[in-house]
C-alpha positions as CSV (number, residue, x, y, z in Angstrom):
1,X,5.7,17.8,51.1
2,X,5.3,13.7,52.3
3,X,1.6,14.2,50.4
4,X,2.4,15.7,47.5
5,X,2.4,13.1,44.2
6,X,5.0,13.2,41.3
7,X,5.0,11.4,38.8
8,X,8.1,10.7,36.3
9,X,7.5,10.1,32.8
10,X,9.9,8.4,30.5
11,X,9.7,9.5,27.1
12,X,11.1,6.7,25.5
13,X,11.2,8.5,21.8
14,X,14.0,11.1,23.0
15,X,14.8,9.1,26.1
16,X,14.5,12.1,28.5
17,X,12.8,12.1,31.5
18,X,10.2,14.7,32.4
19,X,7.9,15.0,36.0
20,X,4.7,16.6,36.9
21,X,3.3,17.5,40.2
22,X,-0.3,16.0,40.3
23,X,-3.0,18.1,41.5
24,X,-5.8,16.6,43.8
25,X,-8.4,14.5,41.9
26,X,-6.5,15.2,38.7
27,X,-7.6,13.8,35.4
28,X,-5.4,11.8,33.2
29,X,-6.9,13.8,30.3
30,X,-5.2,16.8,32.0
31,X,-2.0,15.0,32.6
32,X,-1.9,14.3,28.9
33,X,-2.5,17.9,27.9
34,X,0.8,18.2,30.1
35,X,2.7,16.1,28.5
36,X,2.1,17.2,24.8
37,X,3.0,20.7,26.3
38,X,6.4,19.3,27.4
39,X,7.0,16.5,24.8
40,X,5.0,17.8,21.6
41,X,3.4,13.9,21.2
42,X,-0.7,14.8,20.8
43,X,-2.7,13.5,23.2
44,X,-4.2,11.2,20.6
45,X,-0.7,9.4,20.2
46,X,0.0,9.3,23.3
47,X,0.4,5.9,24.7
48,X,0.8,5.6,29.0
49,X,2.6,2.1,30.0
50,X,3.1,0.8,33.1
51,X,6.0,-1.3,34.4
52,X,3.9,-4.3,33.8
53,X,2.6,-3.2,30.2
54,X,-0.6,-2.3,31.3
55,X,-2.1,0.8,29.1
56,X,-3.4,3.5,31.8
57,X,-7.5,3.9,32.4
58,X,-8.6,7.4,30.7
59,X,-11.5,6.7,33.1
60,X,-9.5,6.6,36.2
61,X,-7.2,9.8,37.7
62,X,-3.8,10.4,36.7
63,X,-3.2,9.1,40.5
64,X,-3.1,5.8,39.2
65,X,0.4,6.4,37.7
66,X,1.8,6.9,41.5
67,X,2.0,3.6,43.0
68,X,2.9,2.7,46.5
69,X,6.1,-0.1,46.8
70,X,9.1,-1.5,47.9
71,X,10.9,1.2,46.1
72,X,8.9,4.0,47.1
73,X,6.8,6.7,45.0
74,X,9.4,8.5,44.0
75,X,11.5,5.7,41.8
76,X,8.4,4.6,39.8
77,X,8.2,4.8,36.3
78,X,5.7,5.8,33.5
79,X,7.2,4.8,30.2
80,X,5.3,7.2,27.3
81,X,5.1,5.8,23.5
82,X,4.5,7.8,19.8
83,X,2.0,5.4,18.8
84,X,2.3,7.3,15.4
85,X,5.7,5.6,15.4
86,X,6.9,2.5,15.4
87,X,10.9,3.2,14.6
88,X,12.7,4.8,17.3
89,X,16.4,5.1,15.6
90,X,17.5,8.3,17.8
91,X,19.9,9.7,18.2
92,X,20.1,10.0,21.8
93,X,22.6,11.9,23.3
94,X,24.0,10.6,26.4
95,X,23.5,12.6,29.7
96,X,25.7,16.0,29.8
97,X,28.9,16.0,31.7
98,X,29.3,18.9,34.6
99,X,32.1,21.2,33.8
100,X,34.4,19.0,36.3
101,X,34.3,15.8,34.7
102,X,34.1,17.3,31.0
103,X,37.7,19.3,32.9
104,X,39.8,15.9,32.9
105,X,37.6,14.3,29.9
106,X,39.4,17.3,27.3
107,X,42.7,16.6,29.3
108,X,43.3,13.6,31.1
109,X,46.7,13.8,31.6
110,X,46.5,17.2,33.7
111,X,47.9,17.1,37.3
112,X,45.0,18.3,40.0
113,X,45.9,17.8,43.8
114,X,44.3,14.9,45.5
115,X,41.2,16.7,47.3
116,X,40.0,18.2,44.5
117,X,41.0,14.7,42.4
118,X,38.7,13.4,44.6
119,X,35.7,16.0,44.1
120,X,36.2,15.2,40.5
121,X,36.4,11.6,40.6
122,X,33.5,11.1,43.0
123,X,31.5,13.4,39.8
124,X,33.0,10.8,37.7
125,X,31.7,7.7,39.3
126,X,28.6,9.7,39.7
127,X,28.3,10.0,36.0
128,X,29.0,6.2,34.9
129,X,26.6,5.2,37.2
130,X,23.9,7.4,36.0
131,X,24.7,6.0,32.1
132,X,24.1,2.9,33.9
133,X,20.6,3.4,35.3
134,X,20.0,5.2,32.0
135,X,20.3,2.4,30.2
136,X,18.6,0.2,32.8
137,X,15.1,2.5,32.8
138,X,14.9,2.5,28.7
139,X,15.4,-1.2,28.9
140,X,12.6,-1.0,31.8
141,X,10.2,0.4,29.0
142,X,11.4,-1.9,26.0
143,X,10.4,-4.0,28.8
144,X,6.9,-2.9,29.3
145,X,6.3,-2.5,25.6
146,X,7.2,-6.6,25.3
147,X,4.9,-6.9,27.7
148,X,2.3,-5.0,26.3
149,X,2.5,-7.1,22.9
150,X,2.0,-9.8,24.8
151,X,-0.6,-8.6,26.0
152,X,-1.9,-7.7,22.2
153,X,-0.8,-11.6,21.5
154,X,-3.3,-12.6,23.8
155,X,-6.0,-10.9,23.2
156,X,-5.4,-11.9,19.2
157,X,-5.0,-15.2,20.0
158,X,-8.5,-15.2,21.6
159,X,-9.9,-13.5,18.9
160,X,-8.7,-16.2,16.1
161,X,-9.8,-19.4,18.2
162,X,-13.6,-17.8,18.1
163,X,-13.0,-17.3,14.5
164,X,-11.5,-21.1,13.4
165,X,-14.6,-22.1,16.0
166,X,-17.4,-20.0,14.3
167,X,-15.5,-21.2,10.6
168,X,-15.4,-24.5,11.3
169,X,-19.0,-24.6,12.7
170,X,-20.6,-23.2,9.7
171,X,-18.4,-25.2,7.5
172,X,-20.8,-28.1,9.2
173,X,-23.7,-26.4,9.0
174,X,-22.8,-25.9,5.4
175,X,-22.0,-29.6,4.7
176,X,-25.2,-30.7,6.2
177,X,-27.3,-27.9,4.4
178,X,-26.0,-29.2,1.6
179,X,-26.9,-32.7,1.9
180,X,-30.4,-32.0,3.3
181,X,-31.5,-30.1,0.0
182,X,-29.8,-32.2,-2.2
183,X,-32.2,-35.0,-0.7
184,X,-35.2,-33.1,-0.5
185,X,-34.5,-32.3,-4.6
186,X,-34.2,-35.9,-5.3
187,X,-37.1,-36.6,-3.4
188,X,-39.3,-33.5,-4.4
189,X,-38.9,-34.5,-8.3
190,X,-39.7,-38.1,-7.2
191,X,-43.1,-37.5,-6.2
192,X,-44.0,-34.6,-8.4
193,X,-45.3,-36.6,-10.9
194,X,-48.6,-38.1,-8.6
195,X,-47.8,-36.0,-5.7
196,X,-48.2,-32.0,-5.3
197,X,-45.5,-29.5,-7.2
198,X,-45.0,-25.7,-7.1
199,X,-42.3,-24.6,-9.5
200,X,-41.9,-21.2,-7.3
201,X,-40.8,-23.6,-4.8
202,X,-38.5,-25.4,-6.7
203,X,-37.0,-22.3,-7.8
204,X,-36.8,-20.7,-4.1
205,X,-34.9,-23.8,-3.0
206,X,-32.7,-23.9,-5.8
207,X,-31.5,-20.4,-5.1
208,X,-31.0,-21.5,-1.3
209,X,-28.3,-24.1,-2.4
210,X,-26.7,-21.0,-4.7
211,X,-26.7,-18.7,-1.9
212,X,-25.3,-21.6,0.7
213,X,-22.5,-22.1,-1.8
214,X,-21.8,-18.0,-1.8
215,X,-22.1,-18.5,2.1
216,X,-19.2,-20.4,2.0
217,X,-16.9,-17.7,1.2
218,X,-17.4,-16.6,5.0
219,X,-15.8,-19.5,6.1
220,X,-12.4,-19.3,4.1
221,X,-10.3,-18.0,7.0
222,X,-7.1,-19.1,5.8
223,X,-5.2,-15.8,4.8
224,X,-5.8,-14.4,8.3
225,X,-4.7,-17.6,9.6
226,X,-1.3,-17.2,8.1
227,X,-1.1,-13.4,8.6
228,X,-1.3,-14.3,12.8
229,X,0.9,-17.6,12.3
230,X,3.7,-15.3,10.9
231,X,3.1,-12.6,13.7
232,X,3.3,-15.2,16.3
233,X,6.0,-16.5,14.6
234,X,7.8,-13.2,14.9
235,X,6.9,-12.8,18.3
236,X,8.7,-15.8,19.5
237,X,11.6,-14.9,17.4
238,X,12.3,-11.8,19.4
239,X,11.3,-13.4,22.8
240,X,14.4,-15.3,22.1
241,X,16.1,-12.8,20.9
242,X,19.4,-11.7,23.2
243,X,18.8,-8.1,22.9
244,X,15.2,-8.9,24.6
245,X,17.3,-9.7,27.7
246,X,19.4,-7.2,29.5
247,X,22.4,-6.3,27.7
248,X,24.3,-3.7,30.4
249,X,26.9,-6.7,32.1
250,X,29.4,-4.2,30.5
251,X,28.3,-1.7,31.8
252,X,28.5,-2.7,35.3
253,X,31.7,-3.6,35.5
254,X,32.3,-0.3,34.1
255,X,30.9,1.3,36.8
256,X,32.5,-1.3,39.5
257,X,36.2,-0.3,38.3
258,X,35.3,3.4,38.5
259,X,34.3,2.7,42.1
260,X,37.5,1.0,43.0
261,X,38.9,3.3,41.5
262,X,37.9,6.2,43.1
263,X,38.2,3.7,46.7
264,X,42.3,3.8,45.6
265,X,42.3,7.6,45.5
266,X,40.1,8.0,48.5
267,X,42.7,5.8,50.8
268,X,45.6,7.8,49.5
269,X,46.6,10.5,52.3
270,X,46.1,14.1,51.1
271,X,49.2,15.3,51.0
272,X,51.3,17.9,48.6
273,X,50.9,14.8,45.6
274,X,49.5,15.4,42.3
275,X,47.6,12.6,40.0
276,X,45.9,12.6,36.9
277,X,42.8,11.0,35.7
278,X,44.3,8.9,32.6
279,X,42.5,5.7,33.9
280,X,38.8,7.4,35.0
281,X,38.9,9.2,32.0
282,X,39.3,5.7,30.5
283,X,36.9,4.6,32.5
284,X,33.9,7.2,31.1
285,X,34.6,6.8,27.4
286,X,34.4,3.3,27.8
287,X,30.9,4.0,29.3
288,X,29.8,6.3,26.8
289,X,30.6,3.7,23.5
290,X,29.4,0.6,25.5
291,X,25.7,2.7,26.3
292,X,26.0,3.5,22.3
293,X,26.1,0.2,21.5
294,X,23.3,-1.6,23.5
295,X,21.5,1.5,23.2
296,X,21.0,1.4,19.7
297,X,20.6,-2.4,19.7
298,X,18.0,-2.0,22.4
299,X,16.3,0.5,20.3
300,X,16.3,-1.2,17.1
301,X,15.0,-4.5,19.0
302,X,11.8,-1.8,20.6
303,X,11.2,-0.9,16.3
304,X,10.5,-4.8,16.3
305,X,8.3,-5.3,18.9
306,X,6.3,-2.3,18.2
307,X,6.3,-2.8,14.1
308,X,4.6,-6.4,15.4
309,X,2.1,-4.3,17.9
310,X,1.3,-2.0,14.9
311,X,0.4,-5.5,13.2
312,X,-1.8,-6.8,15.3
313,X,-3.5,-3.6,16.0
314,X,-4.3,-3.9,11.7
315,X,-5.2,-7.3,12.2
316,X,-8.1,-7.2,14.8
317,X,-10.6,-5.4,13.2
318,X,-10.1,-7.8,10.1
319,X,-10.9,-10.3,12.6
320,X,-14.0,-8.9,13.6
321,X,-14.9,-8.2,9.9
322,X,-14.8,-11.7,9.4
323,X,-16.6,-13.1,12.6
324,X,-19.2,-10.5,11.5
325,X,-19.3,-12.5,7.5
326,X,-19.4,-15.6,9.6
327,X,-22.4,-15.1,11.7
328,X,-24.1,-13.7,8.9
329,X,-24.1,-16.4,6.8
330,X,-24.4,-19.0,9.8
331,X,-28.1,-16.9,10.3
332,X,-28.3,-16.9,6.6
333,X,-28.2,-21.1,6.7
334,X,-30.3,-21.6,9.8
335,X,-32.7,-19.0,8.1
336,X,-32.8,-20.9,5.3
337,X,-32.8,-23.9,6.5
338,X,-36.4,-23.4,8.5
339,X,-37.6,-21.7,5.4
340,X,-37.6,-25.3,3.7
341,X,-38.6,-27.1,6.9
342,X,-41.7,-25.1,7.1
343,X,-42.4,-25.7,3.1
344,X,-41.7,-29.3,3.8
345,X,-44.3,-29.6,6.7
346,X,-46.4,-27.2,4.5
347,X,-46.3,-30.1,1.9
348,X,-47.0,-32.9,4.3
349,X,-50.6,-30.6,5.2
350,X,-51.3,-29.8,2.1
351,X,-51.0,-34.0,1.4
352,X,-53.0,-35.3,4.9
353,X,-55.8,-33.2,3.7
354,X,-56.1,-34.7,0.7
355,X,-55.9,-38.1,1.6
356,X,-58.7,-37.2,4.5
357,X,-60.7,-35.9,2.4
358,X,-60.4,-39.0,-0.2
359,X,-61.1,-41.2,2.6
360,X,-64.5,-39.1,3.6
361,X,-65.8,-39.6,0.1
362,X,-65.1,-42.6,-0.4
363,X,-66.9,-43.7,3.0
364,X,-69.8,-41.6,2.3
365,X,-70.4,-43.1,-1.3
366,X,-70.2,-46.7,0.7
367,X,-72.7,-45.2,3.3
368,X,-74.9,-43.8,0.2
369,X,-75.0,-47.3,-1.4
370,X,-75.3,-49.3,0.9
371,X,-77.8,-47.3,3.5
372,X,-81.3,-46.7,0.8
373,X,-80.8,-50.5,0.0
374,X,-81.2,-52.1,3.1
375,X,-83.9,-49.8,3.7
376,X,-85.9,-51.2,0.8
377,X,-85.0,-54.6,1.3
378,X,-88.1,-56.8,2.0
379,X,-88.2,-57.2,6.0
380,X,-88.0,-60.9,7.0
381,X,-90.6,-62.0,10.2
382,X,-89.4,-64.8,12.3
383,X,-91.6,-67.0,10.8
384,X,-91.6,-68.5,7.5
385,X,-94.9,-66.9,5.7
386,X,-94.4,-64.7,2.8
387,X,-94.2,-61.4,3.3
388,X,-97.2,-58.8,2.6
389,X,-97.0,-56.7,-0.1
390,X,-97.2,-53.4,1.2
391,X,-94.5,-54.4,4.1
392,X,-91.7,-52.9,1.8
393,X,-93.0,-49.5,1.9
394,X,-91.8,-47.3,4.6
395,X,-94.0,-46.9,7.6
396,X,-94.0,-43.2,9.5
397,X,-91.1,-44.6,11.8
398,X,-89.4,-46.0,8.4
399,X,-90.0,-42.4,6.6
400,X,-88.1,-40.6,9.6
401,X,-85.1,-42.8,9.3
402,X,-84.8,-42.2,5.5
403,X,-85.1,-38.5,6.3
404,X,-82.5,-38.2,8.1
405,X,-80.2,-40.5,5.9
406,X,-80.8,-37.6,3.6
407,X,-79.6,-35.3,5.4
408,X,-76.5,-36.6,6.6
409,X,-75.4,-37.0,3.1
410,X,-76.3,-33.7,2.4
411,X,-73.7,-32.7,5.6
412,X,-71.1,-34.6,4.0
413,X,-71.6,-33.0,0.7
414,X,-70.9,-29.9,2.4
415,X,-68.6,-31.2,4.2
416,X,-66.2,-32.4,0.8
417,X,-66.6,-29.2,-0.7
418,X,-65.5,-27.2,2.0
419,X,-62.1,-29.4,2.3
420,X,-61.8,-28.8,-1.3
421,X,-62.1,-25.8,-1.2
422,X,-59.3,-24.9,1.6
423,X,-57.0,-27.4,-0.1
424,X,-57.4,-25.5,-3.3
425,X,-56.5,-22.1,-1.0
426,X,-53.5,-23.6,0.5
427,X,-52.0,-24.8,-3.1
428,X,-52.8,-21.0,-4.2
429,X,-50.7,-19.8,-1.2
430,X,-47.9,-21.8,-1.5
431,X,-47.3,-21.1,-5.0
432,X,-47.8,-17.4,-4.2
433,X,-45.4,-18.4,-1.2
């Protein structure tokens, strides 16, 4: 019996209380299954909280609901939500009365001899103090569900700093894309005139700085931004609230008098006296409307914190629909942008080649001048006679030299046309580019 497991789970829609023996190595799946047998809430709705507002592991067994502490297995709590609710308005019917108590409840003025006054009473007390830890359990799991929002607060907070972070960084990129084309425009239709042009460029780049523009739609943010001020807004509002704080001092005092009370009648000898019950009775009722009245305010303070749950549970995959937009059109710009870098550089090629291949003609049509002259020139001796006649024709060493002359202008020939050639390819491709 010391190693068997139980588990107690607080339904907090009907605020009943039902337990379940847990089998060796038994699922949570098949704990659930249990539950919708006893409670009717699918297993789909149901939501599992801890004391803390931890959700339970589906991956983990239902063992995990049983933990060891200061209060022992036995006084732990599971408090179970509707999550296809979010108003819990009741009614809840307070705990049943046993056919003593209800005895002196319908007539409190009846006479009953001290012992069994004292059987009765001692029910009585019994009963006050069970509305009391009533009570104090369904504020345990408004509790948890607080904390569980919190946890959702979190978690949504986290969520909307990467999105302002990812906005506001392609907001930059967006302001600096936009000044880099507008520059390379200005300069483009500067130079186009004696430089190199490609009006399929032109056109592409102009449709970057329209699709940039559209881009910027990802980065407007702003009526998430006030959808999660408002929440946390809320939230704060019923962190202050007084009904988030424990509202059973009435209660307890309750319960204390009945005590004394039933101290009074304990101390009194058991003789042939009769008493009636005028002040217990007093003493229950009292109970009963005071666990009305926080119960429904603690119920209709639960409605709030899990209406602002169900919120935030809307919100987040917003908030992933629009850090999805965002990095889209943050690889969209950086796309983009290295499109036109590569043009740009494609350009700057396309305009090195050309001006090497200016400079190669024009220093082979120096060479081509200047080269058959001197070699017809008259060759001076070191002396000052005239020169013979025939020394201006070329010799056989003379004849070599001018051989070869022709052929390296030949190879540059070739040369110029084959650069002219693969400049007049690379225009082709970037306008087909």
């Amino acid at each position: 019996v010391l190693f068997l497991q139980i588990v107690h789970i607080l339904n907090m829609t009907s605020a009943k209380i039902v337990s379940f023996l847990l089998h060796p190595e038994e699922s949570l799946h098949s704990l659930q299954n249990r539950i919708e047998f006893e409670t009717g809430i699918s297993t789909g709705n149901q939501e599992l909280l801890l004391e803390t507002g931890i959700c339970l592991d589906p991956r983990k067994p239902a063992s995990q609901c049983v933990i060891d502490g200061v209060r022992g297995w036995d006084s732990y709590m599971v408090y179970l939500f509707d999550k296809s609710k979010t108003v819990y308005d009741g009614p809840f019917a307070s705990r049943s009365l046993s056919d003593c108590v209800n005895y002196i409840v319908q007539d409190s003025k009846i006479q009953l001899p001290i012992p069994q006054l004292r059987k009765v009473w001692a029910e009585a007390v019994h009963y006050v103090i069970g509305l009391k830890e009533d009570y104090s359990r369904l504020f345990q799991g408004q509790r948890a569900a607080m904390l569980s929002l919190l946890r959702y607060n979190a978690n949504l907070i986290k969520m909307k700093n990467n999105m302002v972070s990812a906005s506001q960084q392609l907001k930059a990129k967006l302001e600096f894309f936009h000044q880099s084309i507008r520059l390379d425009l200005e300069r483009y239709s500067d130079q186009m005139a004696y430089g190199i042009s490609s009006e399929k460029m032109l056109k592409a780049w102009k449709e970057m700085e329209e699709k940039a523009s559209q881009c910027a739609q990802a980065e407007d943010i702003g009526y998430l931004d006030e959808q999660i001020m408002a929440l946390h807004t809320e939230i704060v509002e019923l962190q202050k609230s007084p009904y988030a704080r424990r509202q059973g001092e009435v209660m307890e005092s309750l319960e204390q008098r009945a005590i004394d009370l039933y101290k009074q009648l304990k101390t009194r000898p058991p003789d042939h006296a009769y008493s009636d019950s005028t002040d217990m009775v007093k003493i229950i009722v009292q109970t009963v409307q005071s666990q009305d009245r926080v119960l429904k305010e603690l119920f209709g303070h639960l409605s709030k914190l899990l209406g602002c749950k169900q919120k935030i549970i809307d919100l987040l995959p917003e908030i992933e629909v629009a850090l999805n937009n965002i990095k889209e059109a943050d690889n969209s710009v950086m796309q983009m942008q290295g499109k036109r870098q590569r043009e740009i550089w494609h350009l700057l090629k396309i305009a090195c080649t050309q001006s090497s291949s200016r400079s190669l003609v024009s220093s082979s049509l120096e060479g081509t001048a200047s080269t058959p002259a001197a070699t017809w020139l008259p060759q001076s001796s070191s002396g000052n006679a005239a020169p013979h006649p025939l020394s201006s024709l070329a010799a056989p060493e003379d004849g070599e030299n001018f051989a070869d002359l022709i052929q390296e202008n030949v190879n540059y020939l070739e040369l110029f046309s084959s650069i002219l050639q693969e400049v007049k390819q690379e225009q082709n491709s970037m306008m087909v580019s």
